[in-house]
N, CA, C and O atoms as a Maestro MAE file, in Angstrom:
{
 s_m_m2io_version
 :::
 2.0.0
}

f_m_ct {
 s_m_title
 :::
 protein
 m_atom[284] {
  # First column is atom index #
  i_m_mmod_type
  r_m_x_coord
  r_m_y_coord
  r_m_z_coord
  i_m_residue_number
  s_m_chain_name
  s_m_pdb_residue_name
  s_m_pdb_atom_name
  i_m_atomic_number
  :::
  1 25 0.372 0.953 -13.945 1 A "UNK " " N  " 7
  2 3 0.459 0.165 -12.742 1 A "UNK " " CA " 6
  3 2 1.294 -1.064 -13.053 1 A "UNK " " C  " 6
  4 15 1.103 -1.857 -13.975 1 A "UNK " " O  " 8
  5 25 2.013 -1.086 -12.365 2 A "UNK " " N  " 7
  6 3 3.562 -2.087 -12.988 2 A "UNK " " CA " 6
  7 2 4.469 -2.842 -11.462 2 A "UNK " " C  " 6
  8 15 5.423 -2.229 -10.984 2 A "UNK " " O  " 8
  9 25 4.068 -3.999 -10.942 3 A "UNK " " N  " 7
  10 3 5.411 -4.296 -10.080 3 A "UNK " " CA " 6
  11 2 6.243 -4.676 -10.897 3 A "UNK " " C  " 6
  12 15 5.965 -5.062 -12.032 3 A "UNK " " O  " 8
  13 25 7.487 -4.604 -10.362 4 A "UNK " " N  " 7
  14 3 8.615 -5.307 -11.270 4 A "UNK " " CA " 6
  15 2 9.595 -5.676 -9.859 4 A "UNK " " C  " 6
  16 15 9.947 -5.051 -8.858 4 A "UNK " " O  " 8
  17 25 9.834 -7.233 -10.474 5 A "UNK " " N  " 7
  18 3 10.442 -8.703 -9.686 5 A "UNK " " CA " 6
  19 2 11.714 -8.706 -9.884 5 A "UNK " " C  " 6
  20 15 12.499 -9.337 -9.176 5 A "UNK " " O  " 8
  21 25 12.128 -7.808 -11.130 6 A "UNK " " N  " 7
  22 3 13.444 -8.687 -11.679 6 A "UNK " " CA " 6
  23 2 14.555 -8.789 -11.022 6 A "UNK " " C  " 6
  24 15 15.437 -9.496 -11.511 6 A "UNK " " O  " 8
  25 25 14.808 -8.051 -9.643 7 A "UNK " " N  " 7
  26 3 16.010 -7.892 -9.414 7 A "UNK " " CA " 6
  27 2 16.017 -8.793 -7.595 7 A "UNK " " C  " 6
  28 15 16.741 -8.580 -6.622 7 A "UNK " " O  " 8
  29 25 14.924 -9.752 -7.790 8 A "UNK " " N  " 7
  30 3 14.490 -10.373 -6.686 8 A "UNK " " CA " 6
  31 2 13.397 -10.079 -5.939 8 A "UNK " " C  " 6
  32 15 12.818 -11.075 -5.507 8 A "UNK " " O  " 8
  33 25 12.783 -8.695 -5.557 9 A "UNK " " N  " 7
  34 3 12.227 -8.372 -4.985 9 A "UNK " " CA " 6
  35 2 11.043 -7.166 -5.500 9 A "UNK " " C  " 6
  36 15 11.334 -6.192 -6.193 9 A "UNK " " O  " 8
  37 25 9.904 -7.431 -5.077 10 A "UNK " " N  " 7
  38 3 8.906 -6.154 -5.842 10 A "UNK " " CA " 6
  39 2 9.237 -4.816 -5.594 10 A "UNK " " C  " 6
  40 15 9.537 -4.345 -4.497 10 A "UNK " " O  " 8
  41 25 9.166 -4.203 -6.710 11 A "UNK " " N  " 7
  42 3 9.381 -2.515 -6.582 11 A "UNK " " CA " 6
  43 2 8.017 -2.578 -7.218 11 A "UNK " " C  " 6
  44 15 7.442 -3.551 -7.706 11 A "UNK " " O  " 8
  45 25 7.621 -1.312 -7.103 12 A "UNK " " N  " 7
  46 3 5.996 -1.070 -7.751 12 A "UNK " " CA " 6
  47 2 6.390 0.469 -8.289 12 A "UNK " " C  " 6
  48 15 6.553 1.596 -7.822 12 A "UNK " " O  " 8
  49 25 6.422 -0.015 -9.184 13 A "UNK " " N  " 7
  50 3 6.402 0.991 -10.565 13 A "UNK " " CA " 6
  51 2 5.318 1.619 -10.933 13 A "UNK " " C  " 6
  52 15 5.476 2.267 -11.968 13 A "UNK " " O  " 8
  53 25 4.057 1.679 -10.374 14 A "UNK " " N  " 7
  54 3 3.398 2.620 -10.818 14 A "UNK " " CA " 6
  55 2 1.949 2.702 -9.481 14 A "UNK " " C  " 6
  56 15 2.201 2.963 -8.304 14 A "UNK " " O  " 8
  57 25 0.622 2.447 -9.949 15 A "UNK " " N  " 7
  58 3 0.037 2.287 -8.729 15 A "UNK " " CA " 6
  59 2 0.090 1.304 -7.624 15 A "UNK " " C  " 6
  60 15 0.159 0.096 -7.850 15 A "UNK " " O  " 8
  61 25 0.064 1.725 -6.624 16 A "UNK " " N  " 7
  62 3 -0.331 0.176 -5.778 16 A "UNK " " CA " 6
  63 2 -1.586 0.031 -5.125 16 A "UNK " " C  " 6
  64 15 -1.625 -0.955 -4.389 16 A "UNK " " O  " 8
  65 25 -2.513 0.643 -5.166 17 A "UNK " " N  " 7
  66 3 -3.977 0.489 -4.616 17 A "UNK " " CA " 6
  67 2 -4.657 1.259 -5.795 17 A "UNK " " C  " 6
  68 15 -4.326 2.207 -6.507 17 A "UNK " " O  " 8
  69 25 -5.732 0.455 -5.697 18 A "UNK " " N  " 7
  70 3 -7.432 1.404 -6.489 18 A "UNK " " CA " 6
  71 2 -7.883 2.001 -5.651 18 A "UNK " " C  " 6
  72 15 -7.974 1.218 -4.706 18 A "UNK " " O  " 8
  73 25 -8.239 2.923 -5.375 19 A "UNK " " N  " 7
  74 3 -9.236 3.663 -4.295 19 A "UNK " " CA " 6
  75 2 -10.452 3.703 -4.871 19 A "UNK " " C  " 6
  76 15 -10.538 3.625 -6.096 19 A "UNK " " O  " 8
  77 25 -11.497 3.821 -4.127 20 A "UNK " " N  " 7
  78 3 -12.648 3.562 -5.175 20 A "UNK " " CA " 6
  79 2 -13.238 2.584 -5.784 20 A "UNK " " C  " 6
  80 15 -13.946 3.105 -6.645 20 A "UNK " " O  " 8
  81 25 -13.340 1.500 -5.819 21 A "UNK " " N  " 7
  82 3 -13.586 0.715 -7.305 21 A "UNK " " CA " 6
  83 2 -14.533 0.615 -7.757 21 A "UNK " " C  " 6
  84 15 -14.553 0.078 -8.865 21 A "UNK " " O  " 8
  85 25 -15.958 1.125 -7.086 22 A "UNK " " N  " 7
  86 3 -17.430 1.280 -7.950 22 A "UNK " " CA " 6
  87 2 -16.897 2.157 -8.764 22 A "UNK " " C  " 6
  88 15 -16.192 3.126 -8.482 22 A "UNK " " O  " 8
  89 25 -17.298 1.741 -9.896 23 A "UNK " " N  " 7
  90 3 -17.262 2.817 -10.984 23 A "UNK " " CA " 6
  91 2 -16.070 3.490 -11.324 23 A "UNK " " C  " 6
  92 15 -16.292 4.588 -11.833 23 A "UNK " " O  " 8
  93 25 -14.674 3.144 -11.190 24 A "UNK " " N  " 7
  94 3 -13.819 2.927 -11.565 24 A "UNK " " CA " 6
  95 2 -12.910 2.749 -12.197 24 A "UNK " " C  " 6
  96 15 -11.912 2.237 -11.689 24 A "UNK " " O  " 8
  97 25 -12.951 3.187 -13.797 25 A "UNK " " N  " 7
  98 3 -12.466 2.422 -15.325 25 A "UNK " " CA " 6
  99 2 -11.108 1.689 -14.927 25 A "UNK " " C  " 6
  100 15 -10.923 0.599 -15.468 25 A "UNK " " O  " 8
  101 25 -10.175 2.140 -14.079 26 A "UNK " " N  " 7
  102 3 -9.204 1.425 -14.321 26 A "UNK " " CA " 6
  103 2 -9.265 -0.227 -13.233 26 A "UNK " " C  " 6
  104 15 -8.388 -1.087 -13.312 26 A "UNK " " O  " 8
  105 25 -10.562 -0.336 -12.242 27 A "UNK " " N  " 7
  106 3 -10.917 -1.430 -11.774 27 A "UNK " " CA " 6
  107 2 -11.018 -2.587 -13.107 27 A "UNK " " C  " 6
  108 15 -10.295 -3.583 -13.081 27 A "UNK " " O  " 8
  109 25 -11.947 -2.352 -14.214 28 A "UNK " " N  " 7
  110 3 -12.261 -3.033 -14.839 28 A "UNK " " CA " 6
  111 2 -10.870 -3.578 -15.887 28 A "UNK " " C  " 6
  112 15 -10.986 -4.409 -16.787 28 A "UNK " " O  " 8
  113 25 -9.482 -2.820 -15.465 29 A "UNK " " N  " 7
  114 3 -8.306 -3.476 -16.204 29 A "UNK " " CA " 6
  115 2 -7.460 -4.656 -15.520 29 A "UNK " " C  " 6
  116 15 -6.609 -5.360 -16.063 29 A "UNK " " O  " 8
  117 25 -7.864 -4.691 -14.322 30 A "UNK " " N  " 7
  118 3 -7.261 -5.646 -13.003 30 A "UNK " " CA " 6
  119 2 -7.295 -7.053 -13.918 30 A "UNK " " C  " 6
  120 15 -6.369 -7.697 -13.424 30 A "UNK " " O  " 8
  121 25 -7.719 -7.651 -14.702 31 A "UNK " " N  " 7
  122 3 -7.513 -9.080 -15.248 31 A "UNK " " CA " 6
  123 2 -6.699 -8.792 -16.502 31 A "UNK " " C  " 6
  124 15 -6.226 -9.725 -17.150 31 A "UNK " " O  " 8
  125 25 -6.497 -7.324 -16.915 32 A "UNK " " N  " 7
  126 3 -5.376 -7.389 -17.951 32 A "UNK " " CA " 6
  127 2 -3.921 -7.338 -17.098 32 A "UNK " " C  " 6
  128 15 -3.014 -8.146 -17.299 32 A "UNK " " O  " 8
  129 25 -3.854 -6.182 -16.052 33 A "UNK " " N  " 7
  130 3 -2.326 -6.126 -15.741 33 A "UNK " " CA " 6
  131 2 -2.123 -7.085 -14.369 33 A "UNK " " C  " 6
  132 15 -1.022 -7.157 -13.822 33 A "UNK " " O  " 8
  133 25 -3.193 -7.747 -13.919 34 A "UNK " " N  " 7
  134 3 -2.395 -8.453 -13.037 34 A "UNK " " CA " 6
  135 2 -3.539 -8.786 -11.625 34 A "UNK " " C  " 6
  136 15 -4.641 -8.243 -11.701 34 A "UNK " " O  " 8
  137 25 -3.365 -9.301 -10.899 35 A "UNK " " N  " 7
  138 3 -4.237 -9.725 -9.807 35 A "UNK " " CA " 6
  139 2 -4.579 -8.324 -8.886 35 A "UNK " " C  " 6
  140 15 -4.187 -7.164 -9.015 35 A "UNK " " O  " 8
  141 25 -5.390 -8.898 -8.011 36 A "UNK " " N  " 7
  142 3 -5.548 -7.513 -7.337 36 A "UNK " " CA " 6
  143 2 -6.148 -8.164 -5.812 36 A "UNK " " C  " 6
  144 15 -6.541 -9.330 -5.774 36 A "UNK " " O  " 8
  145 25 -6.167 -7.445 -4.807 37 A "UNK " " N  " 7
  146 3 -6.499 -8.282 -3.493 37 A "UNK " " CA " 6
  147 2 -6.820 -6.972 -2.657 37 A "UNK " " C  " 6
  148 15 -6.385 -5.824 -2.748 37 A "UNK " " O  " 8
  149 25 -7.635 -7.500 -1.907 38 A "UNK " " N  " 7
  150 3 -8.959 -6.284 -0.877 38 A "UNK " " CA " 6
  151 2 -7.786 -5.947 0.543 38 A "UNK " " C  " 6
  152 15 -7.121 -6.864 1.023 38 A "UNK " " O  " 8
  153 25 -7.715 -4.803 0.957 39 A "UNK " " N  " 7
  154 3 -7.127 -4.396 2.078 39 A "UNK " " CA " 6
  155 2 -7.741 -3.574 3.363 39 A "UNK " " C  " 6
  156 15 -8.496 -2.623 3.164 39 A "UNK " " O  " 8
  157 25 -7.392 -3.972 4.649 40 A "UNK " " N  " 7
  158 3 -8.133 -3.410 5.322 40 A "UNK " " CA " 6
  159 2 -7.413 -2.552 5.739 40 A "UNK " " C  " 6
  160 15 -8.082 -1.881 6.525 40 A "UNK " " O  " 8
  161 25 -6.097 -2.052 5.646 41 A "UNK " " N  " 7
  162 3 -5.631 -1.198 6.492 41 A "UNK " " CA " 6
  163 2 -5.151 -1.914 7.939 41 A "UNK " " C  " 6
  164 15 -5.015 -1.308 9.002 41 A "UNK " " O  " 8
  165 25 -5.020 -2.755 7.811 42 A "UNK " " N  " 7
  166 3 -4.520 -3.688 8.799 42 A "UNK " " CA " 6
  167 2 -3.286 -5.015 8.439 42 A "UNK " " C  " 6
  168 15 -2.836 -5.856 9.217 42 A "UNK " " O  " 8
  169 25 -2.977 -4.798 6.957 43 A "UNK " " N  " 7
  170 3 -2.571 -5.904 7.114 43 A "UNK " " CA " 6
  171 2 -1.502 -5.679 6.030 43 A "UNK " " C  " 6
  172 15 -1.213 -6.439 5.106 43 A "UNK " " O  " 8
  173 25 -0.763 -3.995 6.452 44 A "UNK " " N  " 7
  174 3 0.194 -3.743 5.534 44 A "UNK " " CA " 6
  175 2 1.592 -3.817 6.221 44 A "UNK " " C  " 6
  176 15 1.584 -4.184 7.396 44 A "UNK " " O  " 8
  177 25 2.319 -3.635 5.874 45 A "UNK " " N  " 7
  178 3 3.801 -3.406 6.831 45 A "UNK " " CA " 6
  179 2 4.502 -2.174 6.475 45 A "UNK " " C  " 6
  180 15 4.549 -1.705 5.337 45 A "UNK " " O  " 8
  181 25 5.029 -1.692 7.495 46 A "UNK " " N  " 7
  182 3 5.222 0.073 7.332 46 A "UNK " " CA " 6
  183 2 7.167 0.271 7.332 46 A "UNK " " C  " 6
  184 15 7.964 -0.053 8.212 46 A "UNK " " O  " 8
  185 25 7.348 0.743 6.344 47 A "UNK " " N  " 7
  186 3 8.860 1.191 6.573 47 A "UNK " " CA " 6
  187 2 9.406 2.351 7.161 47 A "UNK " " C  " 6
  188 15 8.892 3.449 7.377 47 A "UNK " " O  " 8
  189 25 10.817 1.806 7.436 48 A "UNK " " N  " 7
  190 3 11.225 3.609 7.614 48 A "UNK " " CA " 6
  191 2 11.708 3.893 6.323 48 A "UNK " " C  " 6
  192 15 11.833 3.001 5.484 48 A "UNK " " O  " 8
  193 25 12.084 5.468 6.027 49 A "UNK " " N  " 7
  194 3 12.569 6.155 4.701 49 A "UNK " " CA " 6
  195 2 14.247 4.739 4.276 49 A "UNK " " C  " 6
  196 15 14.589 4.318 3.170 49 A "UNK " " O  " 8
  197 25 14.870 4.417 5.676 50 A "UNK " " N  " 7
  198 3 15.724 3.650 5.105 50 A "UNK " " CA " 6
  199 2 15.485 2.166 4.808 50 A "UNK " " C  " 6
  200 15 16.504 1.499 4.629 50 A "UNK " " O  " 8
  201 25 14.590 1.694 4.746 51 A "UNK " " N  " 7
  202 3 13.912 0.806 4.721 51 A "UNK " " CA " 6
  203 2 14.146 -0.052 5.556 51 A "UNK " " C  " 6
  204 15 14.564 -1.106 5.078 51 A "UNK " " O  " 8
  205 25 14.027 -0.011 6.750 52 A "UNK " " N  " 7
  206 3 14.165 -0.836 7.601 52 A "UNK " " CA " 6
  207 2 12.647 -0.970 8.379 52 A "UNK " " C  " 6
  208 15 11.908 0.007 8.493 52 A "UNK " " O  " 8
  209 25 12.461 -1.683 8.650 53 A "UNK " " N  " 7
  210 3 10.612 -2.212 9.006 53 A "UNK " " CA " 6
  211 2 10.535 -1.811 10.425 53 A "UNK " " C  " 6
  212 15 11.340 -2.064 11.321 53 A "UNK " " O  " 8
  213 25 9.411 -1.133 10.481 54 A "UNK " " N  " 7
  214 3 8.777 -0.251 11.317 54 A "UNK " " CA " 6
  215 2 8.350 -1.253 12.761 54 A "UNK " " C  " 6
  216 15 7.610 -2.141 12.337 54 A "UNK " " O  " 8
  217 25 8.491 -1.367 13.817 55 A "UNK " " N  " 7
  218 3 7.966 -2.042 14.768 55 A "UNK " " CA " 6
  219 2 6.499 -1.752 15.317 55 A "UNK " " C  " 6
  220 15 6.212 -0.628 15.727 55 A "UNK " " O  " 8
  221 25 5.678 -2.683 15.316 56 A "UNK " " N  " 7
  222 3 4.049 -2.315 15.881 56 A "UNK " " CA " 6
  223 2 4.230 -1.230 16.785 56 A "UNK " " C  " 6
  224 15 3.323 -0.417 16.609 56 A "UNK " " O  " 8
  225 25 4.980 -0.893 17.635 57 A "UNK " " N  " 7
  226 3 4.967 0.379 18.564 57 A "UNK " " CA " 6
  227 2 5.508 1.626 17.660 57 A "UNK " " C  " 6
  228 15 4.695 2.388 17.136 57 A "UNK " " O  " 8
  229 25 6.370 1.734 17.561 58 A "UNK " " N  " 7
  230 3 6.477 2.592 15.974 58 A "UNK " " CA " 6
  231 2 5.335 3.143 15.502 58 A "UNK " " C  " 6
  232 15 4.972 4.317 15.570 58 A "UNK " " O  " 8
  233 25 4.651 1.953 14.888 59 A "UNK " " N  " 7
  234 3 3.758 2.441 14.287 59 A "UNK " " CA " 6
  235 2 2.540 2.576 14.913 59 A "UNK " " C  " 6
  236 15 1.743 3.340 14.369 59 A "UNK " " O  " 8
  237 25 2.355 2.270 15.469 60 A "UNK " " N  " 7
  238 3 1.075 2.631 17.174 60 A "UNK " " CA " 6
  239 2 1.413 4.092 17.504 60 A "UNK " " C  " 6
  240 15 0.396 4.672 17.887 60 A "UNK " " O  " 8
  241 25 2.447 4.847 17.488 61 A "UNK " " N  " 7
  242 3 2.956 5.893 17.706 61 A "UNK " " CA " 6
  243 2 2.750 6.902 16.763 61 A "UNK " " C  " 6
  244 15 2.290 8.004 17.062 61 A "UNK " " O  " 8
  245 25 2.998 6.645 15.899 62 A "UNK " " N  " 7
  246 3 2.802 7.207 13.932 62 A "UNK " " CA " 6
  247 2 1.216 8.133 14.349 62 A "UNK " " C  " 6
  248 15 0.798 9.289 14.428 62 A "UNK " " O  " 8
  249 25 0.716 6.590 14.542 63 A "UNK " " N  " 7
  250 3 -1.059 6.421 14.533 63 A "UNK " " CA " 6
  251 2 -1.385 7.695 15.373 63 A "UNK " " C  " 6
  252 15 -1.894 8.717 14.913 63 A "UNK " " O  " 8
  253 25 -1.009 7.483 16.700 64 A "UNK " " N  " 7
  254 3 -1.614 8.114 17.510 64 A "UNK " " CA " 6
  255 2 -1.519 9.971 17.364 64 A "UNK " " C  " 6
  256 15 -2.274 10.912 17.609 64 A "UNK " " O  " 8
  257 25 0.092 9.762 16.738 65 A "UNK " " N  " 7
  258 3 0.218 11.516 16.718 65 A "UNK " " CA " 6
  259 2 -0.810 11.784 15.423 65 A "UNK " " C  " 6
  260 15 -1.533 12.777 15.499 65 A "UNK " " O  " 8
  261 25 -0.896 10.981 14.307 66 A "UNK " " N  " 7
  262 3 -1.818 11.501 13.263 66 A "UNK " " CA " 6
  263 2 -3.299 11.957 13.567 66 A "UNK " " C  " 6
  264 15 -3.902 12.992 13.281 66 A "UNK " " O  " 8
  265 25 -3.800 10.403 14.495 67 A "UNK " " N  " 7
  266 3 -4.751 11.308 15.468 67 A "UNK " " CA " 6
  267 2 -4.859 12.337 16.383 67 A "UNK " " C  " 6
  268 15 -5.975 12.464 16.886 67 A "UNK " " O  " 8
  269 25 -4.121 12.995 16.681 68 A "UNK " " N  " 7
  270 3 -3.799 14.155 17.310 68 A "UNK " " CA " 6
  271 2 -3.959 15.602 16.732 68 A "UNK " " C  " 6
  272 15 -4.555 16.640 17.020 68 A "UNK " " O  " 8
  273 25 -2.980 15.052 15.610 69 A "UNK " " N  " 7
  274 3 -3.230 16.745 14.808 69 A "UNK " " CA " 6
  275 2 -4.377 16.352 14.157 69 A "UNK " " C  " 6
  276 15 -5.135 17.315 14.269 69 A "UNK " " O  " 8
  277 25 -5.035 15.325 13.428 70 A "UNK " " N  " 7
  278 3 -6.186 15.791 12.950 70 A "UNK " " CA " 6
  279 2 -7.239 16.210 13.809 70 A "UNK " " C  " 6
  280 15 -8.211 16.821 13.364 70 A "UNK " " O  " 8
  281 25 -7.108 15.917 15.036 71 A "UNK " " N  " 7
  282 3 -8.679 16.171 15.946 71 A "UNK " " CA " 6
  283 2 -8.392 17.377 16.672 71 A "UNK " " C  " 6
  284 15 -9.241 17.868 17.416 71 A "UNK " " O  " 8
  :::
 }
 m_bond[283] {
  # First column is bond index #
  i_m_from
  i_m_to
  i_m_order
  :::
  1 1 2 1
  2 2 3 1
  3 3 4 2
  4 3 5 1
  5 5 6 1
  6 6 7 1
  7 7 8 2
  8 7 9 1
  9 9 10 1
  10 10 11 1
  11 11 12 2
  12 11 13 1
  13 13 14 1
  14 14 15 1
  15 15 16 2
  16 15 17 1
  17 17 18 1
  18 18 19 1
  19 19 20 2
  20 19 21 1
  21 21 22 1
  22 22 23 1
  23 23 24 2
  24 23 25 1
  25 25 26 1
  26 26 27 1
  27 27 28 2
  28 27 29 1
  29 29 30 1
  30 30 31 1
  31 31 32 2
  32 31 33 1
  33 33 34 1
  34 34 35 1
  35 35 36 2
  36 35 37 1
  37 37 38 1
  38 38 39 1
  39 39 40 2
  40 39 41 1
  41 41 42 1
  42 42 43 1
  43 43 44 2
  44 43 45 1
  45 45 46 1
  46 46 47 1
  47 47 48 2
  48 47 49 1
  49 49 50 1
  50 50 51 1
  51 51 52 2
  52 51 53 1
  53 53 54 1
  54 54 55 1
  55 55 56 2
  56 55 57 1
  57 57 58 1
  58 58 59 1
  59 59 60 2
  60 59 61 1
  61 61 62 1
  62 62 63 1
  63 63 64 2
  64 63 65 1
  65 65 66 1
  66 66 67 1
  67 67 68 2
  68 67 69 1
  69 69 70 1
  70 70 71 1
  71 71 72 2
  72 71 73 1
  73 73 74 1
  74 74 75 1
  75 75 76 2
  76 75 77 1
  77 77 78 1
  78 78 79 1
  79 79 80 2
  80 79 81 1
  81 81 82 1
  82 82 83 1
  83 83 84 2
  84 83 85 1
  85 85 86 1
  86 86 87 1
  87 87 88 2
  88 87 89 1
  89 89 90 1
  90 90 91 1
  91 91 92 2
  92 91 93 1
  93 93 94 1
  94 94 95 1
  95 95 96 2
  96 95 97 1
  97 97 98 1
  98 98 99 1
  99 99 100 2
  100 99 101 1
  101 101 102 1
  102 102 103 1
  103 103 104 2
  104 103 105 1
  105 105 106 1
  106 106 107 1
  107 107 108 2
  108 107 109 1
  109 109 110 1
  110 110 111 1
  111 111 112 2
  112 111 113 1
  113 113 114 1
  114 114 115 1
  115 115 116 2
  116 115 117 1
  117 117 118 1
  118 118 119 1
  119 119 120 2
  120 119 121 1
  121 121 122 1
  122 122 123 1
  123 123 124 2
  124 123 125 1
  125 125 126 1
  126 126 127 1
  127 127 128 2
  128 127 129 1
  129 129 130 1
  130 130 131 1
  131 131 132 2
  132 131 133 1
  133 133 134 1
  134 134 135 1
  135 135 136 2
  136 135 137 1
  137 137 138 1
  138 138 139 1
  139 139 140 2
  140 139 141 1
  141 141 142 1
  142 142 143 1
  143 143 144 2
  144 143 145 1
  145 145 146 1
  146 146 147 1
  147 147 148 2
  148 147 149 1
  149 149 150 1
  150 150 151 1
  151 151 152 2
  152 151 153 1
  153 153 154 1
  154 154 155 1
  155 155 156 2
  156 155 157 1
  157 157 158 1
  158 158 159 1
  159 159 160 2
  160 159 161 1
  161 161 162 1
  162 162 163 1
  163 163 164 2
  164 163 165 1
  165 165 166 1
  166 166 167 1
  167 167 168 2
  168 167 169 1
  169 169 170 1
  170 170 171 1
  171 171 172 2
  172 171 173 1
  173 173 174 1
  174 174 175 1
  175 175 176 2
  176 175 177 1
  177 177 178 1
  178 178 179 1
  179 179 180 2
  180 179 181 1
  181 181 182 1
  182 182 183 1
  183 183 184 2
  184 183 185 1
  185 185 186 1
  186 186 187 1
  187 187 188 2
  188 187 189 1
  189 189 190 1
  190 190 191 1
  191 191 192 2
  192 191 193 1
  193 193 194 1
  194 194 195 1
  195 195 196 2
  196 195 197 1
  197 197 198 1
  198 198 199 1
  199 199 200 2
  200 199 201 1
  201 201 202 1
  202 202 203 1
  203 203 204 2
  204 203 205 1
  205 205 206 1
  206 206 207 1
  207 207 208 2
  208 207 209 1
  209 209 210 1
  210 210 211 1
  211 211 212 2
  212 211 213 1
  213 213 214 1
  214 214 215 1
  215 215 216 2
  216 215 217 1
  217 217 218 1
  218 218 219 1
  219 219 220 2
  220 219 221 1
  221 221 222 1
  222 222 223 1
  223 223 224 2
  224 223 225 1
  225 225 226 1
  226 226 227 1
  227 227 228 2
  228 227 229 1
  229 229 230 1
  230 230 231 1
  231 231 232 2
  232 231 233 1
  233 233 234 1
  234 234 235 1
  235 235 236 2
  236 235 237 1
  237 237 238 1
  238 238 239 1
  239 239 240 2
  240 239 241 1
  241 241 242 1
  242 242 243 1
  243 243 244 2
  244 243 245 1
  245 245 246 1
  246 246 247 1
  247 247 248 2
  248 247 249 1
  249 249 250 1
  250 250 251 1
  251 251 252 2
  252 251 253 1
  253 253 254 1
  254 254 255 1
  255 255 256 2
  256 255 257 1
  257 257 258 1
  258 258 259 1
  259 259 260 2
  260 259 261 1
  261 261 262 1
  262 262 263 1
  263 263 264 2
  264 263 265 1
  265 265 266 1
  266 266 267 1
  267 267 268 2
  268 267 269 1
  269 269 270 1
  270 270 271 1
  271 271 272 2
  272 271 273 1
  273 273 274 1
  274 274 275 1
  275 275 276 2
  276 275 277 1
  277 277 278 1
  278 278 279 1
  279 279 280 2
  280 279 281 1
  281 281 282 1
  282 282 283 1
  283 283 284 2
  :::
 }
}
């Protein structure tokens, strides 16, 4: 689990979320490689493949078809 800054901006080189963290082994490494912060699923920002940032309707749209085929 690795961001890397160097070229101005974060790329994430390896994980970017814990899933899980009761019981966890790699929870208990979070004060060796680096900080860590709680997410609700609300408070991420969504790209497109070209990286250009997704608009709340966009992604209100995303949402809704995912709910669709799963139900």
């Amino acid at each position: 689990m690795w961001t890397d800054s160097s070229l101005g901006l974060p790329v994430d080189l390896g994980a970017s979320w814990i899933h899980g963290v009761s019981g966890n082994p790699i929870t208990s490494g979070e004060t060796v490689w680096g900080k860590t912060m709680a997410t609700d699923g609300e408070n991420g920002i969504m790209f497109h493949a070209d990286g250009s940032e997704m608009s709340d309707a966009e992604w209100t749209e995303i949402e809704a078809l995912f709910e669709e085929i799963l139900c």
